[in-house]
N, C-alpha and C positions, 0 to 999 in steps of 0.2 A: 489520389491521396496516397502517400507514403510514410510508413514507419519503419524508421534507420533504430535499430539497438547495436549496441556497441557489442554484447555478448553472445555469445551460441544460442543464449535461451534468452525467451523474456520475462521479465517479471521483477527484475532488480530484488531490492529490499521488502520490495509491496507483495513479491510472493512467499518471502519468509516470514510475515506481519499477521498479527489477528485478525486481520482487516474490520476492523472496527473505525468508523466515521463518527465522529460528534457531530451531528447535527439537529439542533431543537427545534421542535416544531416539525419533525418529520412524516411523511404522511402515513408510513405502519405504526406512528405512533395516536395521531387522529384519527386514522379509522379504529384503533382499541380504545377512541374517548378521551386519550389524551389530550388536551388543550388546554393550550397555555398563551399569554399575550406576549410580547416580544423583550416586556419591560423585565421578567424573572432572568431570562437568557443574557441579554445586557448585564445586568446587575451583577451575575455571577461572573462574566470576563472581566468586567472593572477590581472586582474582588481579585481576582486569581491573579490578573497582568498587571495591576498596580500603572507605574509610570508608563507601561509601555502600551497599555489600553489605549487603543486608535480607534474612534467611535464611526469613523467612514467603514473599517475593515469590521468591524461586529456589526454596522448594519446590512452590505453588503453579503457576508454569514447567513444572520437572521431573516434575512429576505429570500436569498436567492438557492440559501441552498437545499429549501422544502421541493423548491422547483426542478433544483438539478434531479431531485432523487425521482417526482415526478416521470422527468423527463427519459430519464434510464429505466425507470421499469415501464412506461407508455412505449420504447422505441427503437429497445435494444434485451440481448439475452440476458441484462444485469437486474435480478431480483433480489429484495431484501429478505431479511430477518429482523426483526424487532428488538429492541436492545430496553424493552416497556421494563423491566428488573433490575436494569443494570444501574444503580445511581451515579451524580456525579462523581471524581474524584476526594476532592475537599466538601465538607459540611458548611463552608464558608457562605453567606447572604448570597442569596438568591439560587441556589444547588437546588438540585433535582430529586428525587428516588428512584426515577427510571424514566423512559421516553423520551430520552436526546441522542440515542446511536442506535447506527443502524449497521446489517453486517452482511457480506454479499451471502445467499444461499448457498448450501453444495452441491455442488455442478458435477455432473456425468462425466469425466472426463471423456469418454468416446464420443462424446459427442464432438469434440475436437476433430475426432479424425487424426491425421497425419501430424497436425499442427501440436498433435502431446508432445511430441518428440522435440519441441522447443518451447516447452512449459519449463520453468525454472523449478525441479521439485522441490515440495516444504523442508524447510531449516531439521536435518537429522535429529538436533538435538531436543525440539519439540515433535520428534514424535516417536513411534514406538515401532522400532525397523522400520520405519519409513511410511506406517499409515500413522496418518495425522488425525486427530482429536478434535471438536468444534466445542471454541467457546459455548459455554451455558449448559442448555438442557445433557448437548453430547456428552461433556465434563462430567456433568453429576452422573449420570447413568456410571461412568467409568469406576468412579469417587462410590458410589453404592453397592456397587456389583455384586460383593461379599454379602452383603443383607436387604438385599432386597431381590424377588424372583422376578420383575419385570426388568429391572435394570441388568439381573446377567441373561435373560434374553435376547437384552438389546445390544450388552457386549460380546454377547457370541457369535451372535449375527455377523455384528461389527467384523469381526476376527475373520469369519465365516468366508464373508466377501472380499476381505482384504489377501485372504491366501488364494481365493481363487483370481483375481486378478492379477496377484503378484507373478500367479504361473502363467498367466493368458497371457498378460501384457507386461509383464516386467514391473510394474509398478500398482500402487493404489490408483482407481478409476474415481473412487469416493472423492473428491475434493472437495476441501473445506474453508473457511479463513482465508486468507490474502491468496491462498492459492485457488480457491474459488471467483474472487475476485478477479483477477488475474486473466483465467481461461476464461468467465463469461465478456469479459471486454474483447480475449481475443478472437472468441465467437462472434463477437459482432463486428467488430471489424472485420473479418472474414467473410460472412455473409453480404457484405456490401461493397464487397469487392478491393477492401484495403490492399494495399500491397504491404508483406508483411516480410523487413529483411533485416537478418538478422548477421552479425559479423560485420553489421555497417559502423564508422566510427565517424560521426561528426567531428568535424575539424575546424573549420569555420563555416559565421555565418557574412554570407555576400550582403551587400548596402546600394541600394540605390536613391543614392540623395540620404536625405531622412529614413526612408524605408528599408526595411529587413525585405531582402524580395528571393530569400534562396537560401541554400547551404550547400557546403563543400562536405563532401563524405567520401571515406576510405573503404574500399570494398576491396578485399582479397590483396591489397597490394596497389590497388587501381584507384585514383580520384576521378572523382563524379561530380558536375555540379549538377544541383537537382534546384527546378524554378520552381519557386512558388506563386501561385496568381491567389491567393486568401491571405495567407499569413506562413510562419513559423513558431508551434510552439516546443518551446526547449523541457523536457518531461523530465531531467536528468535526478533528480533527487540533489540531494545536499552536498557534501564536500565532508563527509567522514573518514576516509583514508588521504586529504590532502592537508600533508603537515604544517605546510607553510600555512596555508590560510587557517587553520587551527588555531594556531601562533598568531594570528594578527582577531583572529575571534575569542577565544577562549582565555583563561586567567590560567590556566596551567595546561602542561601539554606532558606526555602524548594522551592524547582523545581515544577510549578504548572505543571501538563501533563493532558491533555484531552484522553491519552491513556488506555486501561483497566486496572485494577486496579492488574491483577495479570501478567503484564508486568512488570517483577521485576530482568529484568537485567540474567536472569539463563544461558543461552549459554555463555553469558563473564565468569561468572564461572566456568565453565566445562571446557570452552577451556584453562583457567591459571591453571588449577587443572592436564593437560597434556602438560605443558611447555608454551603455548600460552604467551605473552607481551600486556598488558594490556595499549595502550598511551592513557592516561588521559590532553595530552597538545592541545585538538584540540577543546577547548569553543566555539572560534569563529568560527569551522567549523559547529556548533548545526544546527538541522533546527527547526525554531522556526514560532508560529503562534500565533495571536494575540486573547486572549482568557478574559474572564471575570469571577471572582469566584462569583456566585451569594448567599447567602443566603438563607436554605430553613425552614418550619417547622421540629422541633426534633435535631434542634441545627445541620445540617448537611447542605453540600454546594455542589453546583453541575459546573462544568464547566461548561461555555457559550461560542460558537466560536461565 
């Protein structure tokens, strides 16, 4: 098994992310007695997706994705956090109070090994010189600090280990959010012998007959084709820095994205280039975050979440 990234580092968008998963019915959320039937969870995407509610893809959701979470902490170095507090977004029929998302734990970086040095590190601007914050409990502790004496315990600490890493290893070891996320996947991959390459760029994907049976990838200057005997699956994220397809998705353009810059849409291409359908009718299903373009010297702008 092989994993091609197009960048120096891995982690795309998903290691600048809070890494928070919706998923109801979760099993850190049943073993704290949360349970719920599958009819509350339905109820609330019919609400929230209106016309675009697909009842195959919500059941699909409610089914299987108690199992993936399962599956990832039985079989891999991916552990949860319980997101039992967190409530839905909307108060809309059939919303939650808490126990539909789940967040990866913070992970050792050294435990990486060598493999830190192609960790995509956390979005600057969510964090504080570069050590990063964890949704919830971490949050509040930060948010109390000033009044309360176990919360600047816990922020000194915080501080504590964050300076002595910074000098040991150049960066924070603490990993939290999408960047916990992130290095426990590429923990596991690693332990099982993935091959992990990075500067690779898919270019296309090969066809035999009907079948996807391979891809074409750019390494250093040099094309590869690499077979596949299981599958191909394309992990590229969305199409946030591709203008064009913006324009053929979106009601107004430019699309500001906080995503990286060379997130530019390339698996939707490879997959229409092999018969793939390409539905540009789902604006309203976008996930969107509330962002601010700031202003910097050299006539250049930088996202603010």
């Amino acid at each position: 098994m092989i994993v091609c990234e197009k960048e120096d580092v891995f982690g795309g968008p998903t290691a600048w992310s809070s890494g928070w998963t919706w998923i109801p019915r979760n099993p850190p959320a049943k073993r704290a007695g949360i349970v719920e039937d599958a009819d509350a969870p339905h109820t609330y995407l019919k609400n929230e997706l209106g016309a675009h509610y697909d009842a195959a893809k919500a059941d699909a959701l409610i089914e299987h994705g108690p199992r993936m979470v399962e599956f990832f902490e039985r079989h891999t170095a991916l552990c949860f956090i319980d997101g039992n507090r967190i409530p839905d977004f909307h108060t809309t029929q059939g919303a939650a109070t808490g126990g539909r998302s789940v967040c990866a734990m913070p992970f050792d970086g050294r435990e990486l090994g060598a493999l830190i040095g192609k960790l995509r590190p956390p979005l600057e601007e969510m964090t504080i010189k570069g050590m990063a914050i964890a949704s919830g409990q971490d949050l509040a502790h930060f948010l109390n600090a000033t009044r309360n004496a176990r919360s600047a315990w816990h922020v000194t600490k915080r501080f504590a280990a964050f300076a002595w890493h910074a000098l040991r290893h150049g960066r924070s070891m603490h990993l939290v959010n999408g960047n916990a996320l992130v290095a426990r996947l590429l923990k596991s991959a690693a332990d099982r012998g993935v091959q992990l390459k990075t500067g690779a760029k898919a270019v296309a994907l090969i066809r035999d007959g009907k079948r996807v049976s391979g891809a074409r990838v750019e390494i250093d200057g040099v094309m590869y084709t690499i077979e596949a005997r299981r599958g191909v699956v394309l992990a590229c994220g969305g199409y946030p820095h591709d203008p064009k397809r913006q324009a053929q998705t979106f009601a107004y353009t430019p699309h500001w994205s906080a995503a990286p810059k060379t997130n530019t849409g390339d698996g939707t291409g490879m997959g229409e280039a092999v018969g793939a359908r390409f539905d540009g009718t789902l604006e309203a299903a976008a996930a969107w975050a509330p962002v601010s373009l700031v202003p910097e010297a050299g006539g250049t702008s930088r996202l603010r979440i």
